[in-house]
DOZAFI-19158 format. One record per residue: x, y, z of N, C-alpha, C, O, CB in turn. Coordinates in nm, 4 decimals, m for minus. Glycine has a CB too. Layout:
! DOZAFI-19158
X|Y|Z|X|Y|Z|X|Y|Z|X|Y|Z|X|Y|Z $
...
//
This chain:
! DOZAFI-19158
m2.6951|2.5568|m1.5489|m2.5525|2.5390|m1.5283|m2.5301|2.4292|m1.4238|m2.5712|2.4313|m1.3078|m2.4860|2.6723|m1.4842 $
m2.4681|2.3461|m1.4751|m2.4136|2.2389|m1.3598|m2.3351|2.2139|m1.2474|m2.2239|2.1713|m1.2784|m2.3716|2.1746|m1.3962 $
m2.3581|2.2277|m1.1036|m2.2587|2.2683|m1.0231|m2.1732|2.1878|m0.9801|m2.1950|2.0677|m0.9645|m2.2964|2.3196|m0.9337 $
m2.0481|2.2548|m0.9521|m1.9290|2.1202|m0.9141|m1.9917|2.0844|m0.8245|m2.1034|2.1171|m0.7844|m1.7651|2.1392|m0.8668 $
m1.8807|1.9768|m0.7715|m1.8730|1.9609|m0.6006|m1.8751|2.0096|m0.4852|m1.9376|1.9787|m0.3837|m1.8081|1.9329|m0.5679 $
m1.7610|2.1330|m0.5212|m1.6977|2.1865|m0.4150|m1.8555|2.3103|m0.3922|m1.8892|2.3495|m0.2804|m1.5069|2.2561|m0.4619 $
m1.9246|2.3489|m0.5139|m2.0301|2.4493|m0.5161|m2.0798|2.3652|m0.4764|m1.9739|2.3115|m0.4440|m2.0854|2.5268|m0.6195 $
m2.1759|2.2728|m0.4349|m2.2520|2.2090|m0.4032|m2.2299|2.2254|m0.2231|m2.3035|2.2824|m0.1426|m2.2371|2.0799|m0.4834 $
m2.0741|2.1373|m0.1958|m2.0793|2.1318|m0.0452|m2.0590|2.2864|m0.0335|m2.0996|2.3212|0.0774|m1.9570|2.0269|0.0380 $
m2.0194|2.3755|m0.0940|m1.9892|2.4833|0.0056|m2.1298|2.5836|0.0303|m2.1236|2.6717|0.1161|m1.8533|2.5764|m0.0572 $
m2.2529|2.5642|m0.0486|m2.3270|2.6357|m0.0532|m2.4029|2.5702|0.0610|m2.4755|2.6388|0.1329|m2.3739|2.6604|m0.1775 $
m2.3881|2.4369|0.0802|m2.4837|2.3809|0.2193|m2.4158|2.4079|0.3742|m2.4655|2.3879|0.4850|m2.5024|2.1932|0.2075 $
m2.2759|2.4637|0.3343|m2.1949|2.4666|0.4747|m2.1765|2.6353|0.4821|m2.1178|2.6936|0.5733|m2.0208|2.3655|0.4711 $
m2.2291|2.6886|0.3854|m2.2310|2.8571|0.4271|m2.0882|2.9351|0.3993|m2.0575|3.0433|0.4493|m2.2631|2.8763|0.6069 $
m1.9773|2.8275|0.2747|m1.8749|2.9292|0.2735|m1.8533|2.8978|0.0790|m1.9291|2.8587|m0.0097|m1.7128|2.8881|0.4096 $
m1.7410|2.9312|0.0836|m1.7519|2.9394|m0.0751|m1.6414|2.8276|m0.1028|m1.5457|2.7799|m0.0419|m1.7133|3.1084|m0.1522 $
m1.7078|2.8097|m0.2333|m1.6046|2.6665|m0.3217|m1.4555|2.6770|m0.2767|m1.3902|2.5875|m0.2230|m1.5944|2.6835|m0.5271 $
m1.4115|2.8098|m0.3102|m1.2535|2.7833|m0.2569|m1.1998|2.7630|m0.1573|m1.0777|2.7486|m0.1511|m1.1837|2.8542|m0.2702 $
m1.2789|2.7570|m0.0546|m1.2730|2.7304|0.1073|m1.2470|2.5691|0.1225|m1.1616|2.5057|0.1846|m1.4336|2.7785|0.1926 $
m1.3808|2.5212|0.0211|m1.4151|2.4007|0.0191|m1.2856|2.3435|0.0032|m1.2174|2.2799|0.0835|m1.5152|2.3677|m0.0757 $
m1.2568|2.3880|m0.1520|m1.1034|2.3001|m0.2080|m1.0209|2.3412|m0.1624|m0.9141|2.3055|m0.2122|m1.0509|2.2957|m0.3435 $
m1.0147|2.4156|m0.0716|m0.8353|2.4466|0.0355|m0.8683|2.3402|0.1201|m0.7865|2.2565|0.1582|m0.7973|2.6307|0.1558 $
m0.9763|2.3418|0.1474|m0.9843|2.2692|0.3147|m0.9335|2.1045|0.2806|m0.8425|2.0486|0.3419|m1.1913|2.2691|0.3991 $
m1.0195|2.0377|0.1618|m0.9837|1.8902|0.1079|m0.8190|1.9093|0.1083|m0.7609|1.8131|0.1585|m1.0580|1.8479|m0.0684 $
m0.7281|2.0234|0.0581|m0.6529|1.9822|m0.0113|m0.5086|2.0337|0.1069|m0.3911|2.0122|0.0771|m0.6806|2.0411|m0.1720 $
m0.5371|2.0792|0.1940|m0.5180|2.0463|0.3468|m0.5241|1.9120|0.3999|m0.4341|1.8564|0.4627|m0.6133|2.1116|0.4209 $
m0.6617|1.8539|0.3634|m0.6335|1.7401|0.4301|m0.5907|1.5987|0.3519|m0.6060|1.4835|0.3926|m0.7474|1.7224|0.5052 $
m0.5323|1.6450|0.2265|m0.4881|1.5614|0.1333|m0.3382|1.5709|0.1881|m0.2535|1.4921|0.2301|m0.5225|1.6043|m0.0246 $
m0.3506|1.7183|0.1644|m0.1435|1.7277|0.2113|m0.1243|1.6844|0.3595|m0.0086|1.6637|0.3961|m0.0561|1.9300|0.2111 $
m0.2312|1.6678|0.4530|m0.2008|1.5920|0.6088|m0.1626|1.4610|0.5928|m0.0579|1.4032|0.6219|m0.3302|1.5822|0.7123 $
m0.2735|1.4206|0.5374|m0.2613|1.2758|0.5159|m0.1526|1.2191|0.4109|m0.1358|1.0977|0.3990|m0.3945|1.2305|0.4728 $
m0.0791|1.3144|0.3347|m0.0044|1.2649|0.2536|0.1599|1.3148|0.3367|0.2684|1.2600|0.3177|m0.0504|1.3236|0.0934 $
0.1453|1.3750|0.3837|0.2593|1.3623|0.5455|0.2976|1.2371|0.5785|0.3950|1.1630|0.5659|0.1877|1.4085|0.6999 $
0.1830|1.2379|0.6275|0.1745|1.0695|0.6928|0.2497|0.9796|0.6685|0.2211|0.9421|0.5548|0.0710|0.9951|0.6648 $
0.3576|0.9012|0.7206|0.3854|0.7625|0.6446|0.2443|0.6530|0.6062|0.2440|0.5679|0.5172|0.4949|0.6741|0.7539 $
0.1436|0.6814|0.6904|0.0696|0.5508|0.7238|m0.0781|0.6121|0.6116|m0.1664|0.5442|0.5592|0.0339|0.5205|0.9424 $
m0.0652|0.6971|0.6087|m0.1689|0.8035|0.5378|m0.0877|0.8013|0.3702|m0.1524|0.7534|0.2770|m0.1670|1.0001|0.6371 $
0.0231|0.8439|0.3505|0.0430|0.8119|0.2560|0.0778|0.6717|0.1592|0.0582|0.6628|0.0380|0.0947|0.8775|0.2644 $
0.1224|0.5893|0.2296|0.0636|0.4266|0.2186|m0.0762|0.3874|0.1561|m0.1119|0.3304|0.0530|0.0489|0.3678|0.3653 $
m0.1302|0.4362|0.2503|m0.2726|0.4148|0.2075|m0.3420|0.5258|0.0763|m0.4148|0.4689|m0.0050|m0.3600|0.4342|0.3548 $
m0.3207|0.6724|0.0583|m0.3015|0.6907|m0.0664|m0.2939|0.6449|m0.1830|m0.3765|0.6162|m0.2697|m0.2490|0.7184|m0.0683 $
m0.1078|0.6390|m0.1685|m0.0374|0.5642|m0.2781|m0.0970|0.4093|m0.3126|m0.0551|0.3509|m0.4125|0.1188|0.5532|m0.2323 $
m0.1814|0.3563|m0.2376|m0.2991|0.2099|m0.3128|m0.3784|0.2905|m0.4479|m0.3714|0.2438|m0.5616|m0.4737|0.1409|m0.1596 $
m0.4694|0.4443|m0.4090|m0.5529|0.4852|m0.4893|m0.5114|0.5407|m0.5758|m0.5732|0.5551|m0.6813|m0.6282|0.5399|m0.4511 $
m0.3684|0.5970|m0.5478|m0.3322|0.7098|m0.6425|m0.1728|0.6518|m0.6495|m0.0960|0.6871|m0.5601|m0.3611|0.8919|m0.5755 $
m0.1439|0.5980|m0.7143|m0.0155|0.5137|m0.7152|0.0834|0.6443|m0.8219|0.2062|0.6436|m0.8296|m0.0492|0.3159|m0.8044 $
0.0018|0.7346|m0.8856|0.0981|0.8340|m0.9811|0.1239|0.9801|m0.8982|0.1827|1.0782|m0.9435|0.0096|0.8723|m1.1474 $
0.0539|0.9640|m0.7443|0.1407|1.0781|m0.6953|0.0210|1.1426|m0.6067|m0.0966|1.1067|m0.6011|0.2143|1.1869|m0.8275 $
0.0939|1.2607|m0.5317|m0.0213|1.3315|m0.4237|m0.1489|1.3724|m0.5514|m0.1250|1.4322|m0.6563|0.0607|1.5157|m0.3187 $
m0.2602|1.3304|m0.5145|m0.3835|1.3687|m0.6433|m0.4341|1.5245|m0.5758|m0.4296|1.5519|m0.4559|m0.5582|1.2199|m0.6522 $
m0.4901|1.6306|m0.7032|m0.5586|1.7134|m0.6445|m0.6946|1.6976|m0.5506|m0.7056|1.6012|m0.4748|m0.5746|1.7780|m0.7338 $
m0.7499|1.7525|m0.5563|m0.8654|1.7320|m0.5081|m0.9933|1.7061|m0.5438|m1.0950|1.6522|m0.5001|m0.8734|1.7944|m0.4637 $
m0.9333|1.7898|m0.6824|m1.0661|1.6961|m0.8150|m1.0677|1.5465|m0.8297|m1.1673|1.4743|m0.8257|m1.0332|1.7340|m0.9974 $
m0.9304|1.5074|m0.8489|m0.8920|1.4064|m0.8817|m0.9120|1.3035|m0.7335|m0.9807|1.2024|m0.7475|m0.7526|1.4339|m0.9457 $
m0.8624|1.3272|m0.6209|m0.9608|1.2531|m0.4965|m1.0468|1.1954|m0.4979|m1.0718|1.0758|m0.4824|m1.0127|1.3055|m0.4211 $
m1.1473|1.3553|m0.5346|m1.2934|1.3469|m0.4815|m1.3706|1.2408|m0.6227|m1.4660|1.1687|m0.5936|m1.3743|1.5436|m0.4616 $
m1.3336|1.2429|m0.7241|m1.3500|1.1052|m0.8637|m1.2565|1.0448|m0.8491|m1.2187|1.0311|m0.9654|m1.3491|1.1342|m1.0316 $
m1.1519|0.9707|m0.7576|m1.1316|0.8638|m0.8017|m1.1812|0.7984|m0.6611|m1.1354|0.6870|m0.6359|m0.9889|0.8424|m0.8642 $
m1.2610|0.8510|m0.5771|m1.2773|0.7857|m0.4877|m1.4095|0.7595|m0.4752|m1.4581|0.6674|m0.4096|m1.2240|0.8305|m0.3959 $
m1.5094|0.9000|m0.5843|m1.6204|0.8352|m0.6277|m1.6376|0.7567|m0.7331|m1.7478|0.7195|m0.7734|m1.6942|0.9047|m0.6396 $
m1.5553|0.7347|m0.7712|m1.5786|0.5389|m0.8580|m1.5221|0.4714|m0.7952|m1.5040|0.3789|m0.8744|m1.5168|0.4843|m1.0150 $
m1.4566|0.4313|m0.6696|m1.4164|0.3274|m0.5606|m1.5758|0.2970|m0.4704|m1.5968|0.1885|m0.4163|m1.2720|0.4071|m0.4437 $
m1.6575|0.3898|m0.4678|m1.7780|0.3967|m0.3954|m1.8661|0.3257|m0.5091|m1.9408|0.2315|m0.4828|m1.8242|0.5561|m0.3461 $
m1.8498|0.3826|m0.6460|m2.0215|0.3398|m0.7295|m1.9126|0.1601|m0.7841|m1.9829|0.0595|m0.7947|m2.1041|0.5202|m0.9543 $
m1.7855|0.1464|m0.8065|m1.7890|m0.0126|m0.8100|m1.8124|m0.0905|m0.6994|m1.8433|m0.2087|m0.7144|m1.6742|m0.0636|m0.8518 $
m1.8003|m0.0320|m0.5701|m1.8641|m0.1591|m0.4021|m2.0305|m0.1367|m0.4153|m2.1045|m0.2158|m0.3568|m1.7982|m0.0755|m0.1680 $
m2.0869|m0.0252|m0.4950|m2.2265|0.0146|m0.4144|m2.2983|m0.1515|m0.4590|m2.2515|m0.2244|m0.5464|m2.3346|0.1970|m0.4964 $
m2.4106|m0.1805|m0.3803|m2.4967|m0.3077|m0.3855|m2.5706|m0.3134|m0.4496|m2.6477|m0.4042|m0.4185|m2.5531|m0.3468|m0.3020 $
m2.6074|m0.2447|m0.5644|m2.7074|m0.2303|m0.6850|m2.6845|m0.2187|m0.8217|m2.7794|m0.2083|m0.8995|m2.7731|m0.1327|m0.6710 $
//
């Protein structure tokens, strides 16, 4: 069975997946408070506050198109 994300980090930090995705999605809704936080958002996600699935992939293909290989 293939594990998400959130199973992945939460099993190395000792709490469980849904901890994981409250905690991102806390700090999605901080930063999307923000005037200066949501600015910077709205560059990645121009169709609105993203979940946290949606974050955590669209920000890992912002990482694998810069990577140097």
């Amino acid at each position: 069975m293939k594990q998400t994300i959130f199973q992945l980090i939460a099993k190395r930090h000792g709490v469980t997946p849904e901890h994981v995705r409250a905690e991102i999605q806390i700090a999605i809704d901080a930063a999307w408070n923000d005037p200066e936080g949501r600015e910077e958002q709205l560059r990645l996600f121009p169709e609105g506050k993203p979940s946290p699935e949606l974050f955590i992939l669209r920000l890992a293909e912002q990482v694998k198109q810069k990577a140097p290989y």
